[in-house]
C-alpha positions in Angstrom: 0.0 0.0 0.0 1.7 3.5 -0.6 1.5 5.4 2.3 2.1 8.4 0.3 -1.4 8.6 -1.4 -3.9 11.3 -0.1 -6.5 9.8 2.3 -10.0 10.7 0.1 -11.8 13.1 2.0 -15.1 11.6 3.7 -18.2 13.5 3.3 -21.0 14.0 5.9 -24.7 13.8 5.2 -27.6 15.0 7.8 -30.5 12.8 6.9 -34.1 12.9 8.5 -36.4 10.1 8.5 -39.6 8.8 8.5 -41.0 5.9 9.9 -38.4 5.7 12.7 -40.5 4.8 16.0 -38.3 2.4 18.1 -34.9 0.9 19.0 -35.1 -2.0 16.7 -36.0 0.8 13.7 -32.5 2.6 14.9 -30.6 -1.2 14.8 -31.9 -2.0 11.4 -31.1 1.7 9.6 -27.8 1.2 11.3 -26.8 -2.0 10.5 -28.5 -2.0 6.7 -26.7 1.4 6.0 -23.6 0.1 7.8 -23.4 -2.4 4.9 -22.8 -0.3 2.1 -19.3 -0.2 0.7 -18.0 3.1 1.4 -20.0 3.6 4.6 -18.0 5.0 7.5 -20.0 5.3 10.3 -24.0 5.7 10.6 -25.6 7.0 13.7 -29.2 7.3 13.9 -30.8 9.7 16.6 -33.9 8.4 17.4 -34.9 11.6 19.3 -34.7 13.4 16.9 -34.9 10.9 14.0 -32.5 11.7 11.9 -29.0 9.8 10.6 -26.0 11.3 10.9 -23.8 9.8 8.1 -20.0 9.5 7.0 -19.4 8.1 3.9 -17.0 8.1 0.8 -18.1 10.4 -2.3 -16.2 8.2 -4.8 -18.2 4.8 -4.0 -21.9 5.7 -2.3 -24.1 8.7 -3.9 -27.0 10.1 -2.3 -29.5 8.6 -4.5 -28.2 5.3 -3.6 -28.4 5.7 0.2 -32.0 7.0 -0.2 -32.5 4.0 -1.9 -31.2 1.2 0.8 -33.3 3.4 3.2 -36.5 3.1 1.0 -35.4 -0.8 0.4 -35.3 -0.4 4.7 -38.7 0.3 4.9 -38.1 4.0 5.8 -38.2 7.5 3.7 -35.4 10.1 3.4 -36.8 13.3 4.0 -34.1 15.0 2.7 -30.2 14.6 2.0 -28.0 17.5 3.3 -24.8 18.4 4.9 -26.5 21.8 6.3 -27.5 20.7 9.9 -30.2 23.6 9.3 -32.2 22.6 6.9 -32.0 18.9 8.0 -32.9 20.2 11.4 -36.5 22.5 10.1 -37.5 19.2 8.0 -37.1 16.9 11.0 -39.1 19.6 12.8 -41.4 20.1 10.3 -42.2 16.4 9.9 -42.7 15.6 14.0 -45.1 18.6 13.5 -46.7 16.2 11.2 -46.7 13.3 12.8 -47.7 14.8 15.6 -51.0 16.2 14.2 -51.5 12.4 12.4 -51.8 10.9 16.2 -53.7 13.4 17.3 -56.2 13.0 14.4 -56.1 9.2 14.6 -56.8 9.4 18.3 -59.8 11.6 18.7 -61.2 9.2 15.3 -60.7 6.2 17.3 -61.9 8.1 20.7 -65.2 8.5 18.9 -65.4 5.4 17.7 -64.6 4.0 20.6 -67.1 5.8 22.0 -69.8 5.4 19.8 -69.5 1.3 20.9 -69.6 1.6 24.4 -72.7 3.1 24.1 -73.8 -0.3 22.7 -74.5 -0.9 26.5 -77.3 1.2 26.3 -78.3 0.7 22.8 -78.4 -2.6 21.1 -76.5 -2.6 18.3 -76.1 -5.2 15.3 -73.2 -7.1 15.2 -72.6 -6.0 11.7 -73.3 -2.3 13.0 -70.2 -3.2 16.0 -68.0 -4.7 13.3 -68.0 -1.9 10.8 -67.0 1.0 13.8 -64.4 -1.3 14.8 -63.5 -1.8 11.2 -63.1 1.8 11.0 -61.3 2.4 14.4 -59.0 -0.5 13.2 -58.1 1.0 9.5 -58.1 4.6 10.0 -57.2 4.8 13.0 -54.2 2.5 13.2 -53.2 3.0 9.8 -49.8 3.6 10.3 -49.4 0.7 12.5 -50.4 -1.6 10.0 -47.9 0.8 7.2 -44.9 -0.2 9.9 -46.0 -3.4 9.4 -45.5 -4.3 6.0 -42.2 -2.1 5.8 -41.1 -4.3 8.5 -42.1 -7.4 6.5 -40.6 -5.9 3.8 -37.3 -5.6 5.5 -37.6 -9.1 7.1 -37.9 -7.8 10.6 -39.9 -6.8 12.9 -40.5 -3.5 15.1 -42.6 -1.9 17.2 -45.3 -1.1 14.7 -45.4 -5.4 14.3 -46.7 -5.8 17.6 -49.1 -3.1 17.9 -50.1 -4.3 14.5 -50.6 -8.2 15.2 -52.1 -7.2 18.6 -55.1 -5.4 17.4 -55.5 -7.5 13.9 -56.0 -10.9 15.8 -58.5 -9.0 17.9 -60.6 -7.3 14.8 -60.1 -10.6 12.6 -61.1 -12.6 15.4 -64.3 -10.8 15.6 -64.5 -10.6 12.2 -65.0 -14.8 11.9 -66.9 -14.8 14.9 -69.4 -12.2 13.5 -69.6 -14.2 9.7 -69.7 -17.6 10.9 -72.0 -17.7 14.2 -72.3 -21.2 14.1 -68.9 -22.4 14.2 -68.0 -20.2 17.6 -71.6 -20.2 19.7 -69.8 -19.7 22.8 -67.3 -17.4 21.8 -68.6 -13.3 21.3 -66.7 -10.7 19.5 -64.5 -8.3 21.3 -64.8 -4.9 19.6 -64.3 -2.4 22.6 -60.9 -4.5 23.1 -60.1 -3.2 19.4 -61.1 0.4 19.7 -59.3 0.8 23.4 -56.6 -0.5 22.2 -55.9 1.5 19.0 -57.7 4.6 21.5 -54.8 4.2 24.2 -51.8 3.8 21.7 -52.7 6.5 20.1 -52.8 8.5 23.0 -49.3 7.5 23.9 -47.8 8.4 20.5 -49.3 11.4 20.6 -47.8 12.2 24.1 -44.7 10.9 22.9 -44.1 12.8 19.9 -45.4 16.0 21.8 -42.7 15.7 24.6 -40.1 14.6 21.8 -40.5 18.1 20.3 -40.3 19.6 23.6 -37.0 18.0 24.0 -35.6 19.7 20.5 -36.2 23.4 21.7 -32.9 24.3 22.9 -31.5 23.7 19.7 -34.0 24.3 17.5 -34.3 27.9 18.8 -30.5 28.5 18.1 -31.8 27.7 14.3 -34.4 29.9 14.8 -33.2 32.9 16.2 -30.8 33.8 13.7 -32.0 36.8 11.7 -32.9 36.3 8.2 -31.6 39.5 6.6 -28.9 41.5 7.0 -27.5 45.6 6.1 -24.4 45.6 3.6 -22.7 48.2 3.3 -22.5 48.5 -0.8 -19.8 51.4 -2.6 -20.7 53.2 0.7 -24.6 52.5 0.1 -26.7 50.3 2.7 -28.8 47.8 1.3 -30.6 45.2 3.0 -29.8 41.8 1.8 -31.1 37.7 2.8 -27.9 36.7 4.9 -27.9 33.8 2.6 -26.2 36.3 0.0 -23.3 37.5 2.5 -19.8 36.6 1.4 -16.8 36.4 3.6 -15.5 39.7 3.1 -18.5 41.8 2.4 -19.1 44.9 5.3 -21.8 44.6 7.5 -23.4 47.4 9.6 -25.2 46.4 12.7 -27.0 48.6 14.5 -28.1 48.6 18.4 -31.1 45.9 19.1 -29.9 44.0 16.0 -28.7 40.9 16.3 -25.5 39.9 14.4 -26.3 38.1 10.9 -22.6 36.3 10.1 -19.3 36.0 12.4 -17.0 38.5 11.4 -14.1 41.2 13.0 -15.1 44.6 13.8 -13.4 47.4 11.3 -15.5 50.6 12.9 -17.7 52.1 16.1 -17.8 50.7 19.5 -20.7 49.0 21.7 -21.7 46.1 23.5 -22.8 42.6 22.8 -24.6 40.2 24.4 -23.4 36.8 23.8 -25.8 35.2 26.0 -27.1 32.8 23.0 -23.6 31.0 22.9 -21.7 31.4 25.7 -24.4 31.8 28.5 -22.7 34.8 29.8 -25.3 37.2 31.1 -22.9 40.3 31.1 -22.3 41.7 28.0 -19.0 41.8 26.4 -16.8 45.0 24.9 -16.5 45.4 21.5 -14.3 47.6 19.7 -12.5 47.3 16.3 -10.4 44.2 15.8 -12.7 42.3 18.4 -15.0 39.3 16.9 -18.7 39.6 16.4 -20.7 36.4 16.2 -24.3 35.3 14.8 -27.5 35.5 16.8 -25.8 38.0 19.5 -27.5 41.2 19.9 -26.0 44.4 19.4 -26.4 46.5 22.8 -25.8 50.2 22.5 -23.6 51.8 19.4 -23.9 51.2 15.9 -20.6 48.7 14.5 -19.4 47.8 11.1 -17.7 44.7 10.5 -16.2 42.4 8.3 -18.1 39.0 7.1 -15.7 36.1 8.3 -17.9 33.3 8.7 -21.1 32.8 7.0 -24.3 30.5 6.6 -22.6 27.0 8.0 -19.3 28.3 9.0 -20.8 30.7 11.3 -20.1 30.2 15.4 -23.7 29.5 15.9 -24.2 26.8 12.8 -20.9 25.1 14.5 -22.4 24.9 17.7 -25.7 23.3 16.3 -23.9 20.8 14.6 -21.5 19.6 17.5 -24.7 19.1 19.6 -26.9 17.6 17.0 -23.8 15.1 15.8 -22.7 14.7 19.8 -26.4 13.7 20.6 -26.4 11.3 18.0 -23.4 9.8 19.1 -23.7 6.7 21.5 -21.9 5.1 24.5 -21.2 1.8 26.0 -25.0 1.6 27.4 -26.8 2.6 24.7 -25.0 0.4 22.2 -25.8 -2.5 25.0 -29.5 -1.4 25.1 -29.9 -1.5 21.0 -28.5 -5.0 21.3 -31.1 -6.4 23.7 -34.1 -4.2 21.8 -33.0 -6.4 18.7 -33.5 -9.5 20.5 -36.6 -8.1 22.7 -39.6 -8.2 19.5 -38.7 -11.6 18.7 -38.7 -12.7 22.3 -42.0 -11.1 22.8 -43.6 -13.1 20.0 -42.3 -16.1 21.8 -43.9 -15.2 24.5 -47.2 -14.4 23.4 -47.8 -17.7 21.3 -46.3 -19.6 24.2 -49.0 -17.8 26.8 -51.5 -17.8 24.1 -50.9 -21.4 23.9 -51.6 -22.5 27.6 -54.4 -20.3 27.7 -56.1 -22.2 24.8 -55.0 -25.8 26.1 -56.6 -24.8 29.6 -58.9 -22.0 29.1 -60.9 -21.6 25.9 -60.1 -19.4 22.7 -61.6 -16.1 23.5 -59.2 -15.5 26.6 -56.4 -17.2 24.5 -56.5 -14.2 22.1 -57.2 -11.4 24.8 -53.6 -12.9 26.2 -51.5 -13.1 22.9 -53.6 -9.4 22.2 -52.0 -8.3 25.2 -48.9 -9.7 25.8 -47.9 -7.9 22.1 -49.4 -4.6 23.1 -47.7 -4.0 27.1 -44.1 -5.1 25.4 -43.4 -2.1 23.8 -39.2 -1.8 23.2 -39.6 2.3 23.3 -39.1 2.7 26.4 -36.2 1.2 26.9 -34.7 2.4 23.3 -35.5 6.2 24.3 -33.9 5.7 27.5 -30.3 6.8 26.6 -31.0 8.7 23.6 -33.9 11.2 25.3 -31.7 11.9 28.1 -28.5 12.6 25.8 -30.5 15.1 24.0 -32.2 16.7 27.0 -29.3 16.9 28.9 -26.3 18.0 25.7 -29.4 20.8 24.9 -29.5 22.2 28.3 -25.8 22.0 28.5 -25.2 23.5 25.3 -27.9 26.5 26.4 -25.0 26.7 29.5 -22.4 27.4 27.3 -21.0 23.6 27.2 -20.6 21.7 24.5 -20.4 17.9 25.1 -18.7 16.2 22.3 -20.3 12.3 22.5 -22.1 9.9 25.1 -19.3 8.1 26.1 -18.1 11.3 28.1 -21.0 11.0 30.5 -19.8 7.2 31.4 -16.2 8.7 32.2 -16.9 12.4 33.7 -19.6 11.2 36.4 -16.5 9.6 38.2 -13.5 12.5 37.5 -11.5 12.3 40.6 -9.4 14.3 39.8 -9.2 17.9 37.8 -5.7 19.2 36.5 -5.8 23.0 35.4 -3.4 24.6 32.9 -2.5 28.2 34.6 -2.1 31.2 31.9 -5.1 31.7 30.3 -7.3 28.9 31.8 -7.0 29.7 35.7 -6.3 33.0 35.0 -7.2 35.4 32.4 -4.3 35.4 29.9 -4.5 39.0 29.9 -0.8 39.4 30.6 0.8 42.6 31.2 4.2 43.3 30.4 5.6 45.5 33.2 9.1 45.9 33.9 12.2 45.4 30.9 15.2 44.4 32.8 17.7 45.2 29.7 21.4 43.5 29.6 24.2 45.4 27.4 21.4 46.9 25.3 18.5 49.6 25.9 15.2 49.2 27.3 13.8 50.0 23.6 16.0 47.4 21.8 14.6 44.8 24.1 11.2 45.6 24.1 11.8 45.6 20.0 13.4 42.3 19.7 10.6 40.9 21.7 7.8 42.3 19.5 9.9 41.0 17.1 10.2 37.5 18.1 6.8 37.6 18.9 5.0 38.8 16.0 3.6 35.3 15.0 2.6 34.0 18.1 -0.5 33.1 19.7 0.6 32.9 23.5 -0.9 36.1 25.7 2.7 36.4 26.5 2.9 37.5 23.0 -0.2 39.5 22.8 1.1 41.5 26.1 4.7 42.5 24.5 2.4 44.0 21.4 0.5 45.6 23.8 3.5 47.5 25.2 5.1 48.4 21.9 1.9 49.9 20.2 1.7 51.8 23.7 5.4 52.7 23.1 5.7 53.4 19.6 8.4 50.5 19.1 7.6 48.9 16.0 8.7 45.5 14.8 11.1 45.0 12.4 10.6 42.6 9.6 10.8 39.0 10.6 12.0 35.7 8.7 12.0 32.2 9.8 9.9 31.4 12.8 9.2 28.8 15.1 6.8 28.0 18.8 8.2 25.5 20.7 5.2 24.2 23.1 5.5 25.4 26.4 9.6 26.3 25.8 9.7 29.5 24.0 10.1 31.2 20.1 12.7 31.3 17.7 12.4 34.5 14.8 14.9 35.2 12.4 15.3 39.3 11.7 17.9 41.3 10.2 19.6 41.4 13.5 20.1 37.8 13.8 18.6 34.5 15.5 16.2 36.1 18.3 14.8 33.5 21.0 11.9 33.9 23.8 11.5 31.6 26.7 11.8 30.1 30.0 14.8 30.5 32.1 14.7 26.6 32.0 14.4 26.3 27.8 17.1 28.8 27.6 19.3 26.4 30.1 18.3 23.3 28.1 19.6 25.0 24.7 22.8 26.4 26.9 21.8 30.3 26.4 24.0 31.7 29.2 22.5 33.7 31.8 24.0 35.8 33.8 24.2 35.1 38.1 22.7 38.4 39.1 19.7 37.7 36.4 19.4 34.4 37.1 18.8 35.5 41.3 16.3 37.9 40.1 14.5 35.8 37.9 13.8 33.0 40.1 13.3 34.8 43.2 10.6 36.8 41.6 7.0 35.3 41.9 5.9 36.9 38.5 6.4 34.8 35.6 9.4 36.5 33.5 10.4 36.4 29.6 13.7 35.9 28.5 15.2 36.9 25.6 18.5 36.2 23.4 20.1 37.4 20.4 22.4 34.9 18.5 22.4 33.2 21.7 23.4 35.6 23.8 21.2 37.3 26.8 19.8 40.2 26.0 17.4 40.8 29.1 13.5 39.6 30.7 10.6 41.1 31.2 8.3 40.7 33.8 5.0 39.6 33.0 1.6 39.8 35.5 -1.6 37.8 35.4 -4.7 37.5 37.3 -6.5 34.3 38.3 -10.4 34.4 37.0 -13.1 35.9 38.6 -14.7 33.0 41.3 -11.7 30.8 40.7 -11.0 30.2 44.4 -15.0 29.3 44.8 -15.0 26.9 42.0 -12.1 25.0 43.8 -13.7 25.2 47.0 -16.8 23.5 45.2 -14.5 21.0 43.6 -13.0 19.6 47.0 -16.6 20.0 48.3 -17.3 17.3 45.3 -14.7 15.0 46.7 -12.3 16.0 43.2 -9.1 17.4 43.8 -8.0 20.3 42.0 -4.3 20.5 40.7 -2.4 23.1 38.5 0.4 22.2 36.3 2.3 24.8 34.1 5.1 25.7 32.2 5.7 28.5 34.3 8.6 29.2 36.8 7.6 27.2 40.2 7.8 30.8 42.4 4.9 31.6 39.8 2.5 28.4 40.1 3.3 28.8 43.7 1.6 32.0 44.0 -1.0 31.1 41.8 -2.4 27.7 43.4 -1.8 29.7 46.7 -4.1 32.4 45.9 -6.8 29.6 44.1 -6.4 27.1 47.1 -5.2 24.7 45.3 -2.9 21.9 47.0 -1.3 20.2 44.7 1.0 21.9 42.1 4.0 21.2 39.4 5.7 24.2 37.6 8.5 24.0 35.2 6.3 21.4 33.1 6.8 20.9 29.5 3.8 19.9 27.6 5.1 16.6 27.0 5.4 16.6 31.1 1.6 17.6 31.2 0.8 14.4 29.8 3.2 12.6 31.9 1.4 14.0 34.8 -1.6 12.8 33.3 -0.7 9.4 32.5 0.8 9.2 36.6 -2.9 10.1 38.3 -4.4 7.7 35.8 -1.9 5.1 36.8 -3.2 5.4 40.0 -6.7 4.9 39.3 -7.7 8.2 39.4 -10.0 9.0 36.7 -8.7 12.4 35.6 -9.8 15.4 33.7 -7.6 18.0 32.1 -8.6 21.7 31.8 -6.8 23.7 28.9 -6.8 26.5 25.9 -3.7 25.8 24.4 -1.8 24.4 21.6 0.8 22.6 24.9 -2.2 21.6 26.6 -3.5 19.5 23.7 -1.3 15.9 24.1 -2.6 16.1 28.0 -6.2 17.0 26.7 -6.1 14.1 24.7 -4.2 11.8 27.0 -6.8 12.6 29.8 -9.8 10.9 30.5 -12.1 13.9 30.0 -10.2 16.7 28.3 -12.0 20.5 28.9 -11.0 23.0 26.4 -11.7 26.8 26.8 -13.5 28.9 23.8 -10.7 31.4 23.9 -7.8 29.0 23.5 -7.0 27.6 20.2 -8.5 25.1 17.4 -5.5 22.8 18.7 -7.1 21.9 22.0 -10.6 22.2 21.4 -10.5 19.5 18.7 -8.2 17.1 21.3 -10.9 17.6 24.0 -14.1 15.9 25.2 -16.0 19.2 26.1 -15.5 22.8 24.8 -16.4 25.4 27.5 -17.7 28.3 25.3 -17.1 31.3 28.5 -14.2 31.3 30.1 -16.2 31.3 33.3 -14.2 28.5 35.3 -17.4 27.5 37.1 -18.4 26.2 34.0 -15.8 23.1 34.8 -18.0 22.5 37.5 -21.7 23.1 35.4 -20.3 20.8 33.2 -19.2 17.7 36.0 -23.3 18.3 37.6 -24.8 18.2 33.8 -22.7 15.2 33.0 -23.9 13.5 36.2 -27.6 14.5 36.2 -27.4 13.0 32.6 -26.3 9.9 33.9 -28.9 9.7 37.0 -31.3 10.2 34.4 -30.2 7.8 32.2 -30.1 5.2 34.9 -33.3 6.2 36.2 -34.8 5.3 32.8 -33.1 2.4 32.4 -34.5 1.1 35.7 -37.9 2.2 35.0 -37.7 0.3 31.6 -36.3 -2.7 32.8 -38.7 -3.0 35.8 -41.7 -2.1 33.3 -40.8 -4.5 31.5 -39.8 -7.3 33.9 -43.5 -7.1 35.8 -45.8 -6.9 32.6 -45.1 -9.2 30.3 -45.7 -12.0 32.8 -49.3 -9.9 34.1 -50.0 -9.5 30.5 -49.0 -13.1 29.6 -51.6 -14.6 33.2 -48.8 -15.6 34.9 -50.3 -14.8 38.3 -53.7 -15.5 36.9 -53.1 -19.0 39.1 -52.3 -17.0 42.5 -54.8 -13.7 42.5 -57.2 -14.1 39.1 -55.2 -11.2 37.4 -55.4 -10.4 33.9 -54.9 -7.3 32.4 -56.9 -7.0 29.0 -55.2 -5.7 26.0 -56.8 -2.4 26.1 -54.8 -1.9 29.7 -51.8 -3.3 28.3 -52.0 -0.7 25.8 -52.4 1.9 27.8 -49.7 1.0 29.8 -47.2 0.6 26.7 -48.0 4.6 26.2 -47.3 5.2 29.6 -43.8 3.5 29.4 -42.5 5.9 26.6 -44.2 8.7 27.8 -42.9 8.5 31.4 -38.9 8.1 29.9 -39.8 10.6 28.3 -41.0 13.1 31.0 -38.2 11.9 33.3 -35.4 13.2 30.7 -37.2 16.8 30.3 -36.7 16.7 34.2 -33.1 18.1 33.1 -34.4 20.5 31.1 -35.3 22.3 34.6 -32.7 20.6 37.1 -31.0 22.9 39.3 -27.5 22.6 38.7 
């Protein structure tokens, strides 16, 4: 194989569905459309119902996939890679479906009706047979369309056993009705029919109703961005669809507006709230060069920017799509839970013919089909299919809405555990807003220092960087122009310039390189508790400069909580020790290592995890990102760089440290919730099939008829259901 060819490039499809109702729906998609060559992954949401595809361009089209979802026994409501549009059509068709239950239960609530009143009004049987014909067909329609898809696919679902359950009843009566003579004994049992479609009805309509509760939070994001936008146009302002901004284009926004496209600020001053992404109720500063973002609103002044990111690209439409593809995403348990649904409709028929059986050997026929009736219509495999999936959207919504975005499942089976929490220091526990105070010069002026450390640091991300630019623009120093350059993680810089090789570091890179540094330096620099910046030229010393921080606002709180939690908080960093000294003093934190290289970080890492400490790591940047990935839950903040978000598990969109904590209480009410439904499924389940199936007919003369066991399958789904919306309001 030549390892030398270019990987092809996978593309990602958002695909909404109809027809999906159960577990064993999401196991058959998956697995079918897991078949096709060039199929990556497949993840179907059942939530939301929609597929979340990765596939290869060059072997599968789109037609094609449509096709083996059709040949499924399921319909492709669209085929896009805009999480936007895929999420208005799943909207639009759980609106839909919603109104089809609700219209299919008040026709079989009338029905239904209309034949109890048979106890006060004789009716024919004929008369009985055709309402229940009606309440049968019409009614339960799309129960009996499930049916033959299922039959079509060679498998069997939820819609098969509500199906069966109330065909054997209707047909029953049917034969019973036509040919008196061969059953005299026997009667027709049309109130069982229309109960039965009456109660399951009822539960899907619940159902769906409480599903599209559960997609609010992120279908308001979709929602809330504004649809048109003012471009500024050879000096004119037009108003334009956002759909026609282009990266580059000027945009005025004016105050109460919200912002239509990401982009940098090139004129005018105000205030934005960023509420919508980060969850940050204060507003934040903006002034030219800052970043404006879609859906925040403009506060006071008027601002013109420039377009950066648009329609898909924008901060807002990245957000979406993290939480719609993390939702979709599935852990440990619910790739356990799909396994035993697969198993569960066949078991159930098993069970009913076997019960169904006895009954007929000891009993007589009629009870025989109330028992196989009911047996298929209490197992319903919802509730325990919506168990992990409601709760993972619930909860990553209401997380999200906190300004935490949860990257997949399989973070809330390691985070509910974290023992311990290791912070980064500049720029995660405190502010990275550096200043650059005193220049401690050596055999060159205070301005040629401060100019070949602009210089050096021209290309550089690190606040140490941003804090030497700060002081030159305030100084009038300007940098000259710069050739080869190079960031060493958690070391230092090398530039070239026309004065030479210029590096800026750590007094412990510059010892590991051999930069000499002279005694009286060297005792100033590491009895100083600030964090200091050296700098060479051609390897020689040229100087430091002393550099400041602050630790975040309620840092010392949030690590008060943490111990309160039973997690211990430690703070590694590549600063001096003297520094992270001061630093985890004034936090409160313990446990601390300075001097540590990013490879070091991960060390560290590796060491608590060694110990059977299950550890999370808390970063922003481009060092941080082996430990982040190394750690069992890796926490990147929004203001540190694409580096470390992509190695970590969650993205913490404020850089409120709290938020560390928020995200440890979500992740754990998730998984209380999840167990919760779980137990409820499992213990639903467990007590009645056996009711349904007589079992302890022999002990206390119970039997539940089918209409009851219908009744009670709604309730299952609905009350999973319910329980995950719980998070929606949980005090956290």
């Amino acid at each position: 194989m030549d390892k030398t060819a270019p990987v092809k490039p996978l593309k990602k499809a958002v695909v909404p569905l109809e027809g999906v109702h159960c577990a064993s729906c999401v196991a058959r998609l998956e697995t079918g459309l897991g078949a096709l060559p060039g199929m990556r992954s497949v993840s179907v949401n059942l939530p939301s119902r929609t597929a979340f595809l990765s596939y290869d361009p060059a072997a599968l089209t789109s037609a094609v996939i449509s096709g083996k979802i059709e040949a499924l026994g399921y319909k492709a409501l669209a085929f896009s890679e805009s999480a936007a549009s895929a999420e208005n059509t799943a909207l639009a068709e759980l609106s839909r479906e919603k109104q089809v239950f609700l219209s299919r239960f008040l026709l079989a609530l009338a029905l239904t009706g209309f034949m109890l009143t048979d106890y006060l009004f004789i009716f024919s049987s004929y008369t009985m047979m055709a309402a229940a014909g009606l309440a049968w067909w019409f009614a339960g329609l799309h129960f009996h369309e499930g049916l033959l898809r299922a039959l079509k696919a060679r498998t069997a679902d939820m819609n098969t056993l509500v199906s069966l359950s109330t065909s054997v009843t209707f047909f029953y009566g049917v034969f019973v009705t036509l040919f008196p003579s061969t059953g005299a004994h026997y009667h027709a049992q049309w109130h069982e029919v229309g109960m039965l479609i009456t109660f399951i009805n009822l539960g899907r309509w619940l159902e769906a109703r409480s599903r599209s509760r559960a997609g609010e939070a992120v279908a308001r994001l979709f929602q809330i961005a504004p649809k048109f936008a003012r471009r500024i146009n050879g000096g004119r302002e037009e108003t334009v669809p956002v759909a026609e901004i282009l990266p580059g284009d000027v945009v005025l926004l004016r105050p109460g507006e919200q912002g239509p496209v990401d982009g940098r600020v090139s004129a005018g001053a105000s205030s934005v709230d960023e509420s919508l992404l980060t969850g940050e109720t204060f507003p934040a500063d903006k002034v030219p060069g800052a970043m404006v973002y879609a859906g925040t609103v403009n506060k006071t002044g008027s601002l013109e920017f420039t377009a950066a990111g648009v329609g898909e690209e924008t901060m807002l439409m990245r957000i979406v799509k993290a939480v719609e593809e993390s939702q979709a995403e599935k852990g440990e348990v619910q790739h356990l839970v799909d396994k035993i649904s697969a198993w569960f409709v066949p078991a159930v028929f098993f069970v009913a013919i076997a019960s169904a059986g006895l009954w007929l050997r000891y009993a007589d026929l009629p009870r025989a089909i109330n028992i196989f009736a009911a047996v298929l219509a209490v197992a319903c495999p919802c509730a325990m299919g919506l168990a992990v999936p409601m709760a993972v959207a619930v909860g990553f919504g209401r997380a999200a809405s906190s300004g935490i975005l949860i990257r997949n499942a399989d973070v809330l089976e390691r985070v509910s555990g974290v023992d311990v929490v290791i912070f980064d220091k500049t720029g995660t526990l405190t502010e990275g807003r550096l200043r650059l105070g005193e220049l401690r010069p050596w055999e060159i002026s205070a301005a040629g220092l401060l100019e070949l450390l602009v210089c050096a640091e021209a290309r550089s991300e690190h606040p140490f960087a941003e804090a030497g630019r700060a002081r030159a623009a305030a100084a009038g120093v300007m940098a000259s122009a710069g050739g080869a350059f190079e960031a060493v993680p958690g070391k230092g810089v090398r530039a070239g310039s026309g004065a030479g090789e210029i590096l800026a570091g750590s007094l412990r890179w510059f010892d590991e390189i051999a930069v000499r540094v002279p005694e009286a330096a060297r005792a100033e620099i590491t009895a100083s508790p600030d964090s200091m910046l050296l700098v060479a030229l051609d390897g020689k010393f040229k100087g430091h400069a002393r550099l400041s921080d602050s630790l975040r606002s309620g840092t010392a709180e949030m690590v008060a909580e943490l111990k309160a939690a039973g997690i211990e908080p430690v703070l590694a960093s590549g600063d001096r020790a003297a520094v992270v000294a001061a630093a985890a003093a004034a936090a409160g934190i313990k446990t601390f290592h300075g001097e540590v290289f990013p490879e070091e970080k991960r060390s560290l890492v590796m060491r608590y995890k060694a110990l059977g400490k299950r550890t999370a790591m808390v970063g922003d940047g481009f060092n941080d990102a082996p430990a982040l990935s190394e750690a069992d839950i890796g926490m990147a903040m929004r203001s540190g760089t694409d580096v470390a978000a992509q190695a970590s598990d969650i993205t913490l969109m404020h850089n409120d440290l709290r938020s560390v904590l928020i995200a440890v209480k979500i992740s754990r009410a998730i998984r209380r919730v999840i167990n919760q439904n779980l137990a409820w499924a499992f213990v639903y389940n467990a007590a009645l099939i056996p009711l349904a199936a007589g079992a302890f007919y022999p002990w206390w003369g119970v039997v539940i008829p089918p209409y009851f066991a219908g009744g009670a399958m709604a309730l299952s789904s609905v009350s999973v259901v319910m329980n995950s919306l719980r998070l929606k309001r949980a005090k956290i």
